[in-house]
C-alpha positions as CSV (number, residue, x, y, z in Angstrom):
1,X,-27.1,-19.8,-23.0
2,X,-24.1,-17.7,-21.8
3,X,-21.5,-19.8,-19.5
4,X,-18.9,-18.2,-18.0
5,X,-15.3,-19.1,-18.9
6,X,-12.7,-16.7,-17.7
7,X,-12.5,-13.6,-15.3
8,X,-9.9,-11.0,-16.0
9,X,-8.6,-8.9,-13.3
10,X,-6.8,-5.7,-14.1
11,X,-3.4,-5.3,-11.3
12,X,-1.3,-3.1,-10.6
13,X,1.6,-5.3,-10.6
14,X,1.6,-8.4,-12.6
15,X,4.3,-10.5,-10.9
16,X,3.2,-9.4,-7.1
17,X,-0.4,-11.1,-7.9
18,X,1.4,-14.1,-9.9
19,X,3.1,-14.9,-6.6
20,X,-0.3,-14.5,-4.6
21,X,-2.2,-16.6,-6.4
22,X,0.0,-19.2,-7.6
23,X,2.3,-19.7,-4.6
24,X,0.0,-18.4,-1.8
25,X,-3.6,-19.9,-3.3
26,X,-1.8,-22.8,-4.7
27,X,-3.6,-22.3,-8.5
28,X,-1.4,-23.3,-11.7
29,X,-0.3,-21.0,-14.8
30,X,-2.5,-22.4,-17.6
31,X,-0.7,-19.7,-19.5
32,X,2.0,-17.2,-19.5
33,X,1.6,-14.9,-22.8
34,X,4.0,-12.3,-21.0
35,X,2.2,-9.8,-19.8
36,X,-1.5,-11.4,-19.8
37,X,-1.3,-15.0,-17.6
38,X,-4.2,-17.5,-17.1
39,X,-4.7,-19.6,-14.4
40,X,-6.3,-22.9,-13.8
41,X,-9.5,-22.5,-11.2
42,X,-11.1,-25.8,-12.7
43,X,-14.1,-25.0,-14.8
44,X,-13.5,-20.9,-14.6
45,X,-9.9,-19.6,-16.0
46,X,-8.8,-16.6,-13.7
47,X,-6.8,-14.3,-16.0
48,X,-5.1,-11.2,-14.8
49,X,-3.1,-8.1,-16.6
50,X,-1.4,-4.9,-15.7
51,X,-3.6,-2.1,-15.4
52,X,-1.1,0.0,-18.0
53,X,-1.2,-3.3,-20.7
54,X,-5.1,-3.4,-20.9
55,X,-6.0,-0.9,-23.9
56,X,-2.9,-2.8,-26.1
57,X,-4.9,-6.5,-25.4
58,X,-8.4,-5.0,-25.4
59,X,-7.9,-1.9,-28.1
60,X,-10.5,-0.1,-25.6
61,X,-9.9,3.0,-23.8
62,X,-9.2,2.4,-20.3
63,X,-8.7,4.8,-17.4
64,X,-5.4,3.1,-15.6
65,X,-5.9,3.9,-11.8
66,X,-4.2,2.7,-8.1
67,X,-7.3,2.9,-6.3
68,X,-9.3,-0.3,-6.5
69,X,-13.3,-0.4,-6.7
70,X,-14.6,-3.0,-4.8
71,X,-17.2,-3.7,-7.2
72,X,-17.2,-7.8,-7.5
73,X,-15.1,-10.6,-5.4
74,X,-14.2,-14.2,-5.9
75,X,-15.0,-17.3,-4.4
76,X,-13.4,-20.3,-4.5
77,X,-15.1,-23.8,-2.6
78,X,-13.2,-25.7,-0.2
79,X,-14.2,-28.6,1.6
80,X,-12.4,-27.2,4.5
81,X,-12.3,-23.7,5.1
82,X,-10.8,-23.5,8.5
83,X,-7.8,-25.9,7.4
84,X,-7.7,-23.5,4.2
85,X,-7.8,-20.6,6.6
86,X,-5.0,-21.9,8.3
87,X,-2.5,-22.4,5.1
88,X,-3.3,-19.0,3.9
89,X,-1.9,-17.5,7.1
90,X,1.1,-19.6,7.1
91,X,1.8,-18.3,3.8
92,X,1.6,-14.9,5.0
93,X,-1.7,-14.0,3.7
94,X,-4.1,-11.1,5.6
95,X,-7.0,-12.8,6.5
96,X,-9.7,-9.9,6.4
97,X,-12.8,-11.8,7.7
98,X,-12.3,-15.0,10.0
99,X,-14.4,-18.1,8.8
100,X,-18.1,-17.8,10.0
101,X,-21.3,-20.0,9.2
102,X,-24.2,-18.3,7.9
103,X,-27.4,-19.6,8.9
104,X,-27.7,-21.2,5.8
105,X,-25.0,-23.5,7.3
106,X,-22.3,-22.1,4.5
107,X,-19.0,-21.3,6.1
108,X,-16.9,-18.2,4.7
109,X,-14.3,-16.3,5.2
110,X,-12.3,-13.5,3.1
111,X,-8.9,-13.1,2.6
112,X,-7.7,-10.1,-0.4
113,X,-5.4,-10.1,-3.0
114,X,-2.5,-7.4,-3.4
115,X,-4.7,-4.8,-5.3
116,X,-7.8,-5.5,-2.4
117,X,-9.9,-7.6,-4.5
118,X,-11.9,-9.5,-1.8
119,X,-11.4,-13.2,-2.5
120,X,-14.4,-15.6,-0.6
121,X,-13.1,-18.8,1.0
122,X,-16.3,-21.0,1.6
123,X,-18.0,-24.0,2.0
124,X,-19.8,-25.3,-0.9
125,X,-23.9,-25.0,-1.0
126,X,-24.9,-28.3,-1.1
């Protein structure tokens, strides 16, 4: 069976989204190897690198671009999303969907990082 371990997002500018996610989502480094960090997100390691250093850790070709494809998001559970809501703002984060419940009685809400991934701020499922 496959479990997922780590998520690797591909920025455009590798300090800018540091900043974002560790001072404005509150997640620590698990590891700084220059210019490929990990954080902690608990079970799932978020990873990010800049978009020019990918083919030199991945020896893959890779067509570097500005424009994001909104092709995927993350989520991350809180047990309170309003309150979470609430700190992202404060911290000077765009809030791109307000928190909603969905008839299945899950609350969301969206917020997006500097290169537009969507990032889901919810309730857990059960």
């Amino acid at each position: 069976m496959l479990k997922m371990k780590y998520l690797i997002l591909y920025v455009s500018n590798l300090e800018q989204s540091l900043t974002f996610y560790t001072e404005s989502l509150g997640l620590p480094i698990r590891g700084n190897h220059g210019t490929y960090v990990e954080l902690d997100t608990g079970n799932t390691v978020l990873a990010m690198i800049e978009r020019e250093n990918v083919q030199e850790l991945t020896g893959l070709t890779y067509k570097s671009t500005e424009t994001s494809s909104q092709t995927f998001e993350i989520g991350f559970v809180t047990e309170d999303v309003h309150s979470t809501i609430e700190d992202l703002r404060k911290n000077g984060v765009t809030i791109i969907k307000e928190p909603i419940t969905k008839p299945w009685g899950q609350t969301v809400a969206y917020v997006a990082d500097p290169d537009g991934h969507y990032i889901e701020i919810c309730s857990s499922m059960g």
